[in-house]
Structures are given as C-alpha cells and as structure tokens.
C-alpha positions in Angstrom: 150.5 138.7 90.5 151.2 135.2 88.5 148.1 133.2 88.4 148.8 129.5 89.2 147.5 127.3 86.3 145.6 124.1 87.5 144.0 121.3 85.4 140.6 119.9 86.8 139.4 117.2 85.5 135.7 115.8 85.5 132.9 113.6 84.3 133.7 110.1 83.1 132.6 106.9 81.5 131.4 105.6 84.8 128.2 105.4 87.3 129.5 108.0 89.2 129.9 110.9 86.0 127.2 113.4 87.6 128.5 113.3 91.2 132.3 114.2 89.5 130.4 117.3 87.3 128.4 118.6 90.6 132.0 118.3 92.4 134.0 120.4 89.4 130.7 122.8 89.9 131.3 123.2 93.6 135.8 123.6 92.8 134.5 126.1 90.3 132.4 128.2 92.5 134.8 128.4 95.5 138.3 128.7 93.0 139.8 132.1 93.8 140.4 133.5 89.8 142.8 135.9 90.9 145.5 133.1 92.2 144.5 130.5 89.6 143.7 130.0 86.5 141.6 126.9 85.7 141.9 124.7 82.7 138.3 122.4 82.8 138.9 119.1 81.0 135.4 117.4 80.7 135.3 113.8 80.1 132.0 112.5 78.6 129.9 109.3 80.0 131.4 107.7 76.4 135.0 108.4 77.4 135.9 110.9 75.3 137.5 113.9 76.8 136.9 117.9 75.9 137.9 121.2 77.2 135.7 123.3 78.3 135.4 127.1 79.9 134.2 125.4 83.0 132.0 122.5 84.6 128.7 124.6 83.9 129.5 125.3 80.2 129.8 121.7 79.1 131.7 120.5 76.9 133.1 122.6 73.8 131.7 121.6 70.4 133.4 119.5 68.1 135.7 116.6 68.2 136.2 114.3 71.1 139.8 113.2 72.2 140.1 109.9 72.7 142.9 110.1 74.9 144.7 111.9 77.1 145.1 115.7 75.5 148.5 116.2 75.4 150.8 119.5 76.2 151.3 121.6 73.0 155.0 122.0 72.1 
C-alpha cells in the first residue's frame, strides 16, 4: 500500500511555540504510519526552521533555514 506523504509543521517565533509542539506531539501519537508518512518541519522560537524525525526528537543538529525549505529537484 502507498503511504501518503504529509508535511506538519510546528513551533514558531511566537507566544504560542509550546502549545504548537504539544499539538505536533498529539498528530504524532494518533498518525496511522502505515497510511502516512510524516515529514516534521520544526520551526524554532528564533524563526529558523529544521527537520526533524518528529515533534519529540527536536530539531536536527546543524544549520537553521531561514526560510521556507524548498522541494529538491
């Protein structure tokens, strides 16, 4: 069966950053991984945006992006 890939996104530069992690936490918990596969985008309370493995992992080391990440060619 073909997986259905979704992009979550969570966090943010804003007041309201842990409500929008403990949200992706609860998506994460209840997402069936058999009919999707998730693609966690974390965006820190800076701005900067990350992927990640999913909302309990954090965001993966390294460099921030700025922007937007954009779709690989």
């Amino acid at each position: 069966m073909t997986r259905l890939r979704v992009g979550l996104l969570f966090g943010g530069a804003s007041d309201e950053h842990a409500i929008s992690v403990k949200s992706a936490r609860e998506i994460c918990a209840h997402l069936d991984p058999e009919k999707y596969e998730a693609i966690w985008i974390g965006i820190t309370p800076a701005g900067g945006w990350r992927p990640c493995a999913d909302p309990t992992a954090g965001p993966a080391p390294g460099r921030s992006h700025p922007r937007p990440l954009r779709r690989a060619r």
